[in-house]
C-alpha positions as CSV (number, residue, x, y, z in Angstrom):
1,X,62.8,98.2,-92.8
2,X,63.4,102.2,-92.9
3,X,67.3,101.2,-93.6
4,X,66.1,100.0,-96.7
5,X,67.1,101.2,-100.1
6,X,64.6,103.3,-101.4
7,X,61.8,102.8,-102.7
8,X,61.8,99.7,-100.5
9,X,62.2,102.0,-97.6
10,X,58.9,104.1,-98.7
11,X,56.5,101.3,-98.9
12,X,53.0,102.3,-96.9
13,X,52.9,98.5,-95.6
14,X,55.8,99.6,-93.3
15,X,53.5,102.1,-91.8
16,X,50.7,99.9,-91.5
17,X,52.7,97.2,-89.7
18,X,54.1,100.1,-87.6
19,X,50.2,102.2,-86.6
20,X,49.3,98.1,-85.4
21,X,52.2,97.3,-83.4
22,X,51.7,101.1,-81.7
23,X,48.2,100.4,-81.3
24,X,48.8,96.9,-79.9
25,X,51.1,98.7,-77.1
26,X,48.0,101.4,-76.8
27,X,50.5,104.9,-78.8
28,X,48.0,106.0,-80.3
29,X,49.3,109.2,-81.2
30,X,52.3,107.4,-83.0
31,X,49.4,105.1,-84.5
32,X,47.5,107.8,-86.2
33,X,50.9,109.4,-87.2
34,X,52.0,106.0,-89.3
35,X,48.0,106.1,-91.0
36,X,48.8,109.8,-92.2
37,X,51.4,108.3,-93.9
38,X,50.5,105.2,-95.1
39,X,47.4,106.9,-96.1
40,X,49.2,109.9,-98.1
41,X,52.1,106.8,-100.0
42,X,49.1,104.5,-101.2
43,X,47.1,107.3,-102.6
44,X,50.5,108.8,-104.2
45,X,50.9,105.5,-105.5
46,X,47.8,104.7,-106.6
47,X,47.2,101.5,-104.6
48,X,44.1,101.4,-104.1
49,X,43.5,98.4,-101.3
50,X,46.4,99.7,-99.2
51,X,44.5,103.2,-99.0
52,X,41.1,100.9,-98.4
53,X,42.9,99.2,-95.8
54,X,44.8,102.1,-94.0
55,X,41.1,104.0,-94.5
56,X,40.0,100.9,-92.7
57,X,42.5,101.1,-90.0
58,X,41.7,104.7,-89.4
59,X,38.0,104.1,-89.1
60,X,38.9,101.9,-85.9
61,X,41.3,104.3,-84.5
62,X,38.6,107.0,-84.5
63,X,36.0,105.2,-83.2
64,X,38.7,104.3,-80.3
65,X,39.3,107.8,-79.8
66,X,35.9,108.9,-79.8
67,X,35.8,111.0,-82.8
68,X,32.7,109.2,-84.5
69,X,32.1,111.8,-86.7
70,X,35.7,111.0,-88.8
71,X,34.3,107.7,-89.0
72,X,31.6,107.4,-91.8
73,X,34.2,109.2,-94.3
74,X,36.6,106.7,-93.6
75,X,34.2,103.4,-94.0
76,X,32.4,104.8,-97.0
77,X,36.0,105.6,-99.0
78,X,37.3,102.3,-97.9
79,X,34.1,100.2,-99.1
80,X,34.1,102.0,-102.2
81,X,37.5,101.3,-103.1
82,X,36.8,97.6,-102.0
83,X,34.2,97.4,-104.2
84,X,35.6,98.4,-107.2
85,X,38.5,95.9,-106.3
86,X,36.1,93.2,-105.9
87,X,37.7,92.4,-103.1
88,X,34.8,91.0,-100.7
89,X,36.9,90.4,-97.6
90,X,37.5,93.9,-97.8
91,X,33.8,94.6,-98.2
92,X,32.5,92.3,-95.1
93,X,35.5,94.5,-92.7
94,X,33.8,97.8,-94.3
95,X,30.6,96.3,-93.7
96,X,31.4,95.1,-90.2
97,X,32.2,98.9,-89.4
98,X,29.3,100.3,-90.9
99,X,27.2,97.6,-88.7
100,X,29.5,99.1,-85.6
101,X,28.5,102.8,-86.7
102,X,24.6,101.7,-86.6
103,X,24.8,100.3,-82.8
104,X,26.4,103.6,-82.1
105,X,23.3,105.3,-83.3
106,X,21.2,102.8,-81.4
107,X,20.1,100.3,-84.2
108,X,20.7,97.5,-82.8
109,X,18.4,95.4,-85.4
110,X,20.1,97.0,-88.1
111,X,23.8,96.4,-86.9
112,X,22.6,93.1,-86.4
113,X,21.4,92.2,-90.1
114,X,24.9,93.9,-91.1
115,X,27.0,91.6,-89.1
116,X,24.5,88.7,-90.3
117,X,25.5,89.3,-94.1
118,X,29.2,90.0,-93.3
119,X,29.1,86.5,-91.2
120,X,27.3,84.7,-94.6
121,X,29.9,86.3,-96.9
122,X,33.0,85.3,-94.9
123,X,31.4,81.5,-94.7
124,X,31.5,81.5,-98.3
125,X,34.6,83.1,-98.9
126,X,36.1,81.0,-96.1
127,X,37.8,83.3,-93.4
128,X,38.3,81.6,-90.4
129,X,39.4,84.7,-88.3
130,X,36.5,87.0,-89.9
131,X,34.0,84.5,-88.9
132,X,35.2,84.3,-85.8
133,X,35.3,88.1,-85.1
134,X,31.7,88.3,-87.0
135,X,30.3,85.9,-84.3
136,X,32.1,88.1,-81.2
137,X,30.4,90.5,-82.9
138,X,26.7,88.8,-82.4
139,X,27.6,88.5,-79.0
140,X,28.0,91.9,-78.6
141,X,24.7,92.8,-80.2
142,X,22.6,90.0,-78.8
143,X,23.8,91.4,-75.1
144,X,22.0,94.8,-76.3
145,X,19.1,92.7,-77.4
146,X,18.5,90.5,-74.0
147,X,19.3,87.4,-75.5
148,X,22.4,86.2,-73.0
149,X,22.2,82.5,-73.8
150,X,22.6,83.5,-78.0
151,X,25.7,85.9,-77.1
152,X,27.3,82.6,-75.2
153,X,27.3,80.4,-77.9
154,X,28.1,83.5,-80.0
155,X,31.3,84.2,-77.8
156,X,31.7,80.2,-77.4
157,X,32.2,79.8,-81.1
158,X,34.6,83.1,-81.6
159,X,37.0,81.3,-78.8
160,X,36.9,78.3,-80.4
161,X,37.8,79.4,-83.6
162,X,40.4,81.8,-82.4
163,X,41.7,78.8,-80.3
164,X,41.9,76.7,-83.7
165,X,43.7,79.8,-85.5
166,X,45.8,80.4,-82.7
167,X,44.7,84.1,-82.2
168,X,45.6,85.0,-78.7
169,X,44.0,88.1,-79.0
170,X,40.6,87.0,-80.2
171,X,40.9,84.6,-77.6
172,X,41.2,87.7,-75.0
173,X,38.3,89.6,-76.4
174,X,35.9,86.6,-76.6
175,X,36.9,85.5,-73.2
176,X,36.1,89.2,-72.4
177,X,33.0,88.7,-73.9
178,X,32.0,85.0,-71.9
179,X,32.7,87.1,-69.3
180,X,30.4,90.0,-69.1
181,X,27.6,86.9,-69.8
182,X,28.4,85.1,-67.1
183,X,28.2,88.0,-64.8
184,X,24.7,89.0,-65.9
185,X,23.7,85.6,-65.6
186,X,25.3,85.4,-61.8
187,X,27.6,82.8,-62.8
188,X,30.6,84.8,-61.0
189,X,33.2,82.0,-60.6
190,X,32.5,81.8,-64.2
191,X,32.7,85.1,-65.2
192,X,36.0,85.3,-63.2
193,X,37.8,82.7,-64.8
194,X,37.4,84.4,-68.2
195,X,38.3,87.5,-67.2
196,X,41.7,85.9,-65.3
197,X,41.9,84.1,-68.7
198,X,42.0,86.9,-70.7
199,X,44.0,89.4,-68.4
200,X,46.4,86.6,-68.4
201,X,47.1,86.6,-72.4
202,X,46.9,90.4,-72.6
203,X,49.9,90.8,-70.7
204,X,51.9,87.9,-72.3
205,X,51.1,89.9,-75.9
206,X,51.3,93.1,-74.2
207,X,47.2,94.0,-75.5
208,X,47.2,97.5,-73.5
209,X,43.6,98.3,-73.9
210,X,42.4,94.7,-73.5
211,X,44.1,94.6,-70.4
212,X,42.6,97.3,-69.3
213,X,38.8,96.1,-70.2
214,X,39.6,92.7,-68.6
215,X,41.0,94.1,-65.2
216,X,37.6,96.3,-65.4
217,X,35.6,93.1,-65.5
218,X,36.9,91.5,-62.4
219,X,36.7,94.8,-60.7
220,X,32.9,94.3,-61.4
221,X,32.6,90.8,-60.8
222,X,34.5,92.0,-56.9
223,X,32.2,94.6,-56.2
224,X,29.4,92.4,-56.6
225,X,31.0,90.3,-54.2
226,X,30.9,93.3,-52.1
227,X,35.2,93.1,-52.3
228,X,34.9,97.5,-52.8
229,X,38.5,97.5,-51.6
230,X,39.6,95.2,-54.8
231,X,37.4,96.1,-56.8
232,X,38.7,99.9,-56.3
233,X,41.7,98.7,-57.0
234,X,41.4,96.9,-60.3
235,X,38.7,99.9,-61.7
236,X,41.8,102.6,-61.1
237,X,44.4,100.5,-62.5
238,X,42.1,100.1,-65.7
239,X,41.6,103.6,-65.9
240,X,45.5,104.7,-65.6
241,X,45.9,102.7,-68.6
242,X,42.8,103.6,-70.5
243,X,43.9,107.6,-69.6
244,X,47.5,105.6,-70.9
245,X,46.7,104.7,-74.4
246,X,44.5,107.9,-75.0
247,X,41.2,105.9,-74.8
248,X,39.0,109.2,-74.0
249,X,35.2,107.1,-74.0
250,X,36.6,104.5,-71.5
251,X,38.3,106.6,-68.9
252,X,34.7,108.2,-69.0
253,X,33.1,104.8,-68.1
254,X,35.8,104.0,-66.1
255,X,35.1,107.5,-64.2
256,X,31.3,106.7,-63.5
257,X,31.8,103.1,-62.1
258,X,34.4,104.6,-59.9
259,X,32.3,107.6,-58.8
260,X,29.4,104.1,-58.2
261,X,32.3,102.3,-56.0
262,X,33.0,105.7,-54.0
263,X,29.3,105.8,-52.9
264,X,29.2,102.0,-52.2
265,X,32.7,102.4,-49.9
266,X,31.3,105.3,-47.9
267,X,27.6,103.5,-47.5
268,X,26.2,106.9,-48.9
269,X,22.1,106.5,-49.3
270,X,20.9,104.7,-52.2
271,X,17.6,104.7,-53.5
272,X,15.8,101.1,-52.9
273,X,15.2,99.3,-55.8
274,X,11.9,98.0,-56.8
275,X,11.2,94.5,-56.8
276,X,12.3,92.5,-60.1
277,X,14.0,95.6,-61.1
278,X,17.2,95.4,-62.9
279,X,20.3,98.2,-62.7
280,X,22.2,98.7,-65.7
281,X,26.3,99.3,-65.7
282,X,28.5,100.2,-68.2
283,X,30.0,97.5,-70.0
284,X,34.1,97.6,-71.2
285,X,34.1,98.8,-75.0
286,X,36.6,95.7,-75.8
287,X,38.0,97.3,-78.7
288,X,34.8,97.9,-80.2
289,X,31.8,100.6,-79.1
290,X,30.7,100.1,-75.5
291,X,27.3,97.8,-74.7
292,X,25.3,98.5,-71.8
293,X,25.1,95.5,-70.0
294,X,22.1,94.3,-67.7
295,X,23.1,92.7,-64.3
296,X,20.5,91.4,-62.1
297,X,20.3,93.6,-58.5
């Protein structure tokens, strides 16, 4: 497409495509270097929805790389130009991010009246995919809430839909998702299975970061087995490519569930737990901001 004749050769969607296909393969640095771009033609250009969608597209890459503060700027500019488009699709993505921003914060009942509209407007407009992603999305935030058996059927209905659409990667992440539930309910074979499911399709598409969360999942799912030596193994490999594809956060998380499965392989000292108490771990951010998921001692 850069062969191409100019001005062919200097449309922004090139960029796009390009800062997803890096992203996919976890460059970010080459990802955020196509957004500049694509960013600096659609303003030059004056198209408006390609700068909302590369705006868009940098609001995820920041919130990947940890720099929430770049965030807001981006959501707000891309929702306004959406607006003004009357584009509502555009407005339920914006919305979705804003929701994402809120659970950073810590409203959780507020991110999850957000994704709640978004999933009303993309029922009406008649996105498959959105709808799907809307419902991963309730998942996510009914995990923070307590409600396990809600975030099932929320997962359950994002993998069916991406099953229908044939969206192997929605089909990782909700699989992802099934899979941290299952584990906090004790349903381990369970909980394997999707995480085997959804390791497996991450390396057929080559979904870095997914990957990474999924291998992180059966690490957990081992070391409740008390397999430490596995379970060692899977958490480093996760981390190498988390540390890979410049994902600052989850090497961090990655970091203290390694620094947990150090103590458990050299039977350091533990406090006891108190009866009925439940211990907390970090969940796998999934693409999206990290959860802390209950898991029964």
């Amino acid at each position: 497409m850069r062969e191409l004749p100019a001005p062919l050769r200097d449309d922004p969607r090139i960029d796009l495509a390009e800062q997803d296909a890096a992203r996919s393969l976890g460059d970010t640095k080459r990802s955020e270097a196509a957004l500049v771009k694509a960013a600096e033609k659609a303003h030059a250009a004056g198209a408006s929805l390609l700068l909302a969608k590369t705006r868009l597209a940098q609001a995820w890459l920041f919130e990947n790389l940890g720099r929430f503060s770049e965030v807001e700027a981006a959501v707000r500019e891309a929702k306004q130009l959406y607006i003004a488009a009357n584009d509502r699709g555009g407005v339920a993505e914006a919305t979705t991010l804003g929701a994402i921003a809120l659970k950073n914060q810590g409203d959780y009942l507020g991110a999850k009246k957000g994704y709640e509209e978004v999933l009303a407007l993309y029922r009406q407009i008649g996105n498959r995919t959105g709808l799907a992603a809307e419902n991963d999305n309730i998942g996510d935030i009914l995990v923070y809430l307590g409600d396990l058996e809600g975030a099932r059927r929320g997962y359950e209905t994002a993998l069916a839909i991406y099953h229908e659409v044939g969206d192997q990667n929605g089909e990782a992440l909700a699989k992802n998702g099934l899979g941290d539930v299952f584990l906090a309910l004790g349903n381990h074979r369970e909980a394997m299975e999707m995480f085997e499911g959804s390791l497996a399709i991450c390396r057929r598409i080559g979904n870095r970061g997914r990957e990474a969360g999924a291998l992180a999942g059966k690490a957990r799912v081992h070391r409740i087995q008390g397999d430490l030596a596995q379970a060692l193994k899977e958490e480093t490999e996760a981390r190498i490519i988390f540390d890979e594809i410049g994902d600052k956060t989850e090497v961090a998380h990655v970091d203290l569930l390694l620094s947990e499965l150090f103590l458990d392989e050299g039977r350091v000292r533990r406090l006891p737990h108190r009866p009925g108490e439940r211990r907390t771990y970090l969940k796998k951010r999934r693409g999206r901001a990290t959860r802390l998921l209950p898991i029964c001692c």
